[in-house]
N, CA, C and O atoms as a DFTB+ gen file, in Angstrom:
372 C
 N C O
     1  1      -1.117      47.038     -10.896
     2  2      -1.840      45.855     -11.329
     3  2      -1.982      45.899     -12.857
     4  3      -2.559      46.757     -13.524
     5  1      -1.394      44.897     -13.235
     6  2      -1.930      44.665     -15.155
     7  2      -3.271      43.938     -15.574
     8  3      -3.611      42.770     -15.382
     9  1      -3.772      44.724     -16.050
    10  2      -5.055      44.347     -16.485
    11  2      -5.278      44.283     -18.395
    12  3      -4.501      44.786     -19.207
    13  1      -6.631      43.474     -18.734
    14  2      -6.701      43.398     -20.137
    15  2      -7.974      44.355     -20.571
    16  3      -9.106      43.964     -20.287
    17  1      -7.860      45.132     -20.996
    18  2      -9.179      45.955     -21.283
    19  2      -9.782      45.471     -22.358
    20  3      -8.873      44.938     -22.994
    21  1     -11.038      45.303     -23.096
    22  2     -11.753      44.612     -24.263
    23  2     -12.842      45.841     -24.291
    24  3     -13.335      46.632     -23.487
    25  1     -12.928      45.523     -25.751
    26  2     -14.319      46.485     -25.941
    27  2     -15.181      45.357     -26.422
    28  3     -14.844      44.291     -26.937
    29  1     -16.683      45.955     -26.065
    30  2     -17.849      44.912     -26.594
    31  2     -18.277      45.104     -28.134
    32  3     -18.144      46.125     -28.809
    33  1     -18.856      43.799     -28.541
    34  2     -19.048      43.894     -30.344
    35  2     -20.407      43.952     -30.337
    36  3     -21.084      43.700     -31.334
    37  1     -21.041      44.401     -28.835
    38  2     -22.755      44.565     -29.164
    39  2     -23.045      46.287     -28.621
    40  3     -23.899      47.043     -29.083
    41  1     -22.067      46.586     -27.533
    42  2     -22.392      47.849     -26.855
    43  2     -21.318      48.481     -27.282
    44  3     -20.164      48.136     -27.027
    45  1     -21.873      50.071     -28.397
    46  2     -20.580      50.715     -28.299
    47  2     -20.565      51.406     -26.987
    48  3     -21.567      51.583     -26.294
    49  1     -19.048      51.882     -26.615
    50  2     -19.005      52.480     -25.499
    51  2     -18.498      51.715     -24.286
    52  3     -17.893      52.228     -23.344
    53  1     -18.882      50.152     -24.442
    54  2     -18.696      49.406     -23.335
    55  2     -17.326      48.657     -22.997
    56  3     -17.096      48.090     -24.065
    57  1     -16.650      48.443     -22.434
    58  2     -15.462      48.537     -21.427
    59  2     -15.711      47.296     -20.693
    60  3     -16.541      47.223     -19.787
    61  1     -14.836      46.117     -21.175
    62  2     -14.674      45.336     -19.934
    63  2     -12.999      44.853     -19.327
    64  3     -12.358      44.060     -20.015
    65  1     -12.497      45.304     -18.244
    66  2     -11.319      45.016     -17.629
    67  2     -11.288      43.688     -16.884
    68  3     -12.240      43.122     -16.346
    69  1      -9.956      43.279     -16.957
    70  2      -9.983      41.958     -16.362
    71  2      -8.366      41.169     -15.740
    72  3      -7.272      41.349     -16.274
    73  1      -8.511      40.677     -15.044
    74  2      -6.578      40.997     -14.541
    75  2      -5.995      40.093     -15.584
    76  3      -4.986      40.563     -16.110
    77  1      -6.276      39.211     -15.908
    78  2      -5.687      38.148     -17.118
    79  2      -5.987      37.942     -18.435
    80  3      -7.085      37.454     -18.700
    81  1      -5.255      38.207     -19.277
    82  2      -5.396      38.199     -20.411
    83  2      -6.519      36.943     -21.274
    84  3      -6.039      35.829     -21.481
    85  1      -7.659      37.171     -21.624
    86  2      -8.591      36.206     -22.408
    87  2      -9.144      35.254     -21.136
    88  3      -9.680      34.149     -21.226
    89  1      -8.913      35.855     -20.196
    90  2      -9.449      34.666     -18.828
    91  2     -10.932      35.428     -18.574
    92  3     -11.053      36.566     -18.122
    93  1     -11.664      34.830     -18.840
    94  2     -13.149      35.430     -18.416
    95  2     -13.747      34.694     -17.613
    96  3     -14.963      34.866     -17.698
    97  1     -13.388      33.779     -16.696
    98  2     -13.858      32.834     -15.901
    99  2     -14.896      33.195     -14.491
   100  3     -15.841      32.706     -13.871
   101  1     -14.230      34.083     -14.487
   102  2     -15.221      35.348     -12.993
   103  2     -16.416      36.629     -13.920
   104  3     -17.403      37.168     -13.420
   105  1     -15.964      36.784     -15.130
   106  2     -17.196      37.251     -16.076
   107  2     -18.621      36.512     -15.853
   108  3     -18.655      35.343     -16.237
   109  1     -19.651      36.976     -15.353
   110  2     -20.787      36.187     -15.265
   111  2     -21.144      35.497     -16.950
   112  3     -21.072      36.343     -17.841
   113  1     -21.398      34.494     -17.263
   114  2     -22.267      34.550     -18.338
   115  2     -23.071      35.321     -18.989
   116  3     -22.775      35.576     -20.157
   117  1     -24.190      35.843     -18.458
   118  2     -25.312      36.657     -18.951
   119  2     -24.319      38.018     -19.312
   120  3     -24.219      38.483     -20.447
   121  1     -23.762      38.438     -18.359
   122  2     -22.868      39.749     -19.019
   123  2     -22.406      39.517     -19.878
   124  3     -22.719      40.408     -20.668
   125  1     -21.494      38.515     -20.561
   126  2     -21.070      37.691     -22.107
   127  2     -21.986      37.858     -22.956
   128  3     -22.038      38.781     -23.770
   129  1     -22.772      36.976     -22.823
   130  2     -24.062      37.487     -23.999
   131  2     -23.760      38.744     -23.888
   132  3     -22.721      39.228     -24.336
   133  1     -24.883      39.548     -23.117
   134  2     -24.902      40.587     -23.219
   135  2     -23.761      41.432     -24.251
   136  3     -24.057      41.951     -25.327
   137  1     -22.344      41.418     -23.593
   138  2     -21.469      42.420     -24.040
   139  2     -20.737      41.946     -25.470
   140  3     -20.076      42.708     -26.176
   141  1     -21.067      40.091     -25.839
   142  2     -20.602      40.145     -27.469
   143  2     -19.327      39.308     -27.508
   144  3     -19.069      38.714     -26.462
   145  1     -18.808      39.214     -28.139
   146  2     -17.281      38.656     -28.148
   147  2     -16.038      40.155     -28.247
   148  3     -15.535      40.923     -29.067
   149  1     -16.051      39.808     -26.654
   150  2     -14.523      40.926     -26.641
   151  2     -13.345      40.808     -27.642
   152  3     -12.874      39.786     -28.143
   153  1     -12.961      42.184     -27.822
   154  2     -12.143      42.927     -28.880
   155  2     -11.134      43.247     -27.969
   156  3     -11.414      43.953     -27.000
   157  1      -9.956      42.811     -28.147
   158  2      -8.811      43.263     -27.186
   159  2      -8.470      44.319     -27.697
   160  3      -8.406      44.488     -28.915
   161  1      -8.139      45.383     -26.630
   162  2      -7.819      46.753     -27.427
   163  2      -6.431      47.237     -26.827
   164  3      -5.576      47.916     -27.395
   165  1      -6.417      46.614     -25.268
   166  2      -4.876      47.227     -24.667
   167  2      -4.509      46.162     -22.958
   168  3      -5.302      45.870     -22.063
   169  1      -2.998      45.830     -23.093
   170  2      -2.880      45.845     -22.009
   171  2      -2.229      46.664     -20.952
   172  3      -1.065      47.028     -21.123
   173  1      -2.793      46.941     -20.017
   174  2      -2.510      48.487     -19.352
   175  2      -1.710      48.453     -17.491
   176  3      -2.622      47.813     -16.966
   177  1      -1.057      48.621     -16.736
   178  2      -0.714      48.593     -15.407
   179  2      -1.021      49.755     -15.400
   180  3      -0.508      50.754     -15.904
   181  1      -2.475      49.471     -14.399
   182  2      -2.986      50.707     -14.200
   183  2      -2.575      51.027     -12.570
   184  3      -3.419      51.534     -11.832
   185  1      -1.492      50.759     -12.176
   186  2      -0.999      51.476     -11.066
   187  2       0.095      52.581     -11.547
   188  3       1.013      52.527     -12.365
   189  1      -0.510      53.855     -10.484
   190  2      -0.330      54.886     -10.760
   191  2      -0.921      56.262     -11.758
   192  3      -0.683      57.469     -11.801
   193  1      -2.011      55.095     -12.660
   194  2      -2.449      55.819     -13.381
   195  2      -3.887      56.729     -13.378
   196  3      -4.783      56.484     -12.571
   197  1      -3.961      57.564     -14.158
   198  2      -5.805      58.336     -14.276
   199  2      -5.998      57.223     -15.373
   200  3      -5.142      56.767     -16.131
   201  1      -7.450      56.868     -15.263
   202  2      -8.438      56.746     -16.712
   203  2      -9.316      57.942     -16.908
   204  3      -9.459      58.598     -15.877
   205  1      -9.844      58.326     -17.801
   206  2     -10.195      59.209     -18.925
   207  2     -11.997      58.993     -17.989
   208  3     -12.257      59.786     -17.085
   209  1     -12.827      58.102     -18.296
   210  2     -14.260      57.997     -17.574
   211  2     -14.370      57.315     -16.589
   212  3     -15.515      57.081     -16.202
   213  1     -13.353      56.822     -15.927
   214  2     -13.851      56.529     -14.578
   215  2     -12.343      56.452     -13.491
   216  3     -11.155      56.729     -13.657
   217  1     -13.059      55.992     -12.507
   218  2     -12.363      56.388     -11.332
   219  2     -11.579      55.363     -11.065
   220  3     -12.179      54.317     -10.812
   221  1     -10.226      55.327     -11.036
   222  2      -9.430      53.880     -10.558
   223  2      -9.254      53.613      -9.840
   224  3      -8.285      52.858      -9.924
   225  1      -9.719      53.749      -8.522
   226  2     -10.170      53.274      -7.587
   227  2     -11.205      52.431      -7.704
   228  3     -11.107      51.369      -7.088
   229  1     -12.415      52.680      -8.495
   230  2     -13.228      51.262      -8.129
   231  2     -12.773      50.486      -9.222
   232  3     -13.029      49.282      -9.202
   233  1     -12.071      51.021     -10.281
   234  2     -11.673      49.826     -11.232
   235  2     -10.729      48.647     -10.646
   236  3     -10.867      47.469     -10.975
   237  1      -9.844      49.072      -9.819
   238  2      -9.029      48.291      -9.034
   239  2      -9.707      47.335      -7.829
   240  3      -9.364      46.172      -7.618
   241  1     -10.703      48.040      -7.109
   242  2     -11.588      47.492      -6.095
   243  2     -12.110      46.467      -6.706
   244  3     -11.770      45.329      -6.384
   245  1     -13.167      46.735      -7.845
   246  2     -13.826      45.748      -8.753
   247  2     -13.339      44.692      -9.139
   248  3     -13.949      43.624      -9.080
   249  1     -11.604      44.887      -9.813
   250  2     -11.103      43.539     -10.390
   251  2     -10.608      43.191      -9.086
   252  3     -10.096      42.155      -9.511
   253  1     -10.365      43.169      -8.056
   254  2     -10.137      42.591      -6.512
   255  2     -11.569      41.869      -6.209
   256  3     -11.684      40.643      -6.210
   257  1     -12.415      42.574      -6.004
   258  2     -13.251      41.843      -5.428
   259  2     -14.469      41.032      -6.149
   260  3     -15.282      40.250      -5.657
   261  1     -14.323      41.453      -7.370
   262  2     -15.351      40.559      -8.515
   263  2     -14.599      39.832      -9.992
   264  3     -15.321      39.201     -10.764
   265  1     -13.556      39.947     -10.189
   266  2     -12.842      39.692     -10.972
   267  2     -12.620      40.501     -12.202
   268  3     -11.697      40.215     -12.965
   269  1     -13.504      41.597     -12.451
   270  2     -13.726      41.597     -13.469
   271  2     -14.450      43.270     -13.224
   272  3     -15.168      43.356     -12.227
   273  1     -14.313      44.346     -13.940
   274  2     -14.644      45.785     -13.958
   275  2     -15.727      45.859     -15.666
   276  3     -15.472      45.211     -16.681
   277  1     -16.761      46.729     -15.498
   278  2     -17.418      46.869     -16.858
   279  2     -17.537      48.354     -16.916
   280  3     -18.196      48.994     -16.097
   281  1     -16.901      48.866     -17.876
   282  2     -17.321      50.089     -17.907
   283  2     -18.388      50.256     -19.143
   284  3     -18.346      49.516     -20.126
   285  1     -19.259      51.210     -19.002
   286  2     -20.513      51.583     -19.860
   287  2     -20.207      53.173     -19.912
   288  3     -19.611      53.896     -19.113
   289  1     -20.798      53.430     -21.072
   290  2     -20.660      54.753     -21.741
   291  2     -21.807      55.462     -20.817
   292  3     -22.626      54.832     -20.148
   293  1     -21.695      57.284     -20.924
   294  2     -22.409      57.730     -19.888
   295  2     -23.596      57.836     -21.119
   296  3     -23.583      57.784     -22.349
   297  1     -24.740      58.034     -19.936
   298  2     -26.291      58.125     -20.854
   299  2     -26.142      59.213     -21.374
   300  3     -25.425      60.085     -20.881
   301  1     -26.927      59.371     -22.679
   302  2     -27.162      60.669     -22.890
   303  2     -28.088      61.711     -22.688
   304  3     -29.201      61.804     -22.169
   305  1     -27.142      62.614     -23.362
   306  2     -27.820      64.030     -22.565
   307  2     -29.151      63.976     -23.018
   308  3     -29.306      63.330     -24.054
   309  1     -30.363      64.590     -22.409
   310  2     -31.629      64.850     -22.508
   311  2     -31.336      66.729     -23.236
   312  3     -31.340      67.805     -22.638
   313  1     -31.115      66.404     -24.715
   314  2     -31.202      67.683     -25.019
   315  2     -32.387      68.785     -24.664
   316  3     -32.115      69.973     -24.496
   317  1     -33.231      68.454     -24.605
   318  2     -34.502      68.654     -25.034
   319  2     -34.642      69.542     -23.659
   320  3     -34.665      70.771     -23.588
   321  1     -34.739      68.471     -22.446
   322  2     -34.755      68.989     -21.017
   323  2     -33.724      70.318     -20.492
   324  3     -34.006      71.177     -19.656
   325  1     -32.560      70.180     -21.215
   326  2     -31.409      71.017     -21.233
   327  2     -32.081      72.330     -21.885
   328  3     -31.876      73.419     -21.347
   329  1     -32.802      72.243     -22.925
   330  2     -32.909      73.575     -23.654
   331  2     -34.427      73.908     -22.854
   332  3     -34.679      75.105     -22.998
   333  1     -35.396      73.265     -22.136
   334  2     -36.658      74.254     -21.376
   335  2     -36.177      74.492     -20.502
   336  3     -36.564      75.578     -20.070
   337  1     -34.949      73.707     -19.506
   338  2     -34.528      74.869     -18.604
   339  2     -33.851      75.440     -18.595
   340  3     -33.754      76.046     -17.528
   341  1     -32.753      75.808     -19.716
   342  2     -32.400      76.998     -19.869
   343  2     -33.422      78.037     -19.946
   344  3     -33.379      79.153     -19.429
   345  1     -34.390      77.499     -20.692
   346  2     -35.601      78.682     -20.996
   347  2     -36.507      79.110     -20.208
   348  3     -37.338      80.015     -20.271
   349  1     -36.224      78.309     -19.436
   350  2     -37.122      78.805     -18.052
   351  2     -35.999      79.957     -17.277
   352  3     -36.271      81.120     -16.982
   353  1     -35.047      79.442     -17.120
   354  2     -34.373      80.151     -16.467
   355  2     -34.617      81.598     -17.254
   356  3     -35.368      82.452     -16.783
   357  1     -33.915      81.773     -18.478
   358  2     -34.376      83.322     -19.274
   359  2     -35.693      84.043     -18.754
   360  3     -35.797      85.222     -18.415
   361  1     -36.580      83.157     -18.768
   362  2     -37.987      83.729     -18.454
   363  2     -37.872      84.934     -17.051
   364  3     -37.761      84.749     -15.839
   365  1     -37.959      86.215     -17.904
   366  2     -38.595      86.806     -16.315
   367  2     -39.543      86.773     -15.865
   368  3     -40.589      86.615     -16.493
   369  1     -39.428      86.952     -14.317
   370  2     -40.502      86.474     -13.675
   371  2     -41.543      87.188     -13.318
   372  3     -42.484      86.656     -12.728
């Protein structure tokens, strides 16, 4: 399947796929706002292929059954939480 990937000009990180090139017609509105005026970055046939953060399987499911796939950057790490439980863990007991 050939798809158009765009990045958003409000969310870095954010990812929107779509089977037709500049067709955003199955894009909800509010997600538009939201994600900015898409930046075309690649067109890709992602059969057969890995992506890098997510799974292509639901990217393919998604543009089948909603028109349209969003990928979002993962949250970040809770440094903070990361370093008391390491430190707990050190702690003998």
């Amino acid at each position: 399947m050939l798809c158009a990937i765009y990045k958003s000009s409000k969310k870095e990180g954010a990812y929107l796929y779509i089977p037709k090139k500049g067709d955003f017609s199955q894009v909800p509105d509010t997600l538009m706002q939201m994600f900015g005026k898409p930046i075309m970055v690649m067109m890709v046939n992602l059969d057969g292929r890995k992506l890098a953060q997510v799974d292509i399987d639901k990217v393919l499911q998604s543009l089948k059954e909603d028109g349209f796939f969003l990928q979002l950057p993962p949250p970040p790490k809770d440094l903070l939480q990361e370093y008391k439980q390491q430190k707990a863990r050190q702690q003998p007991d």
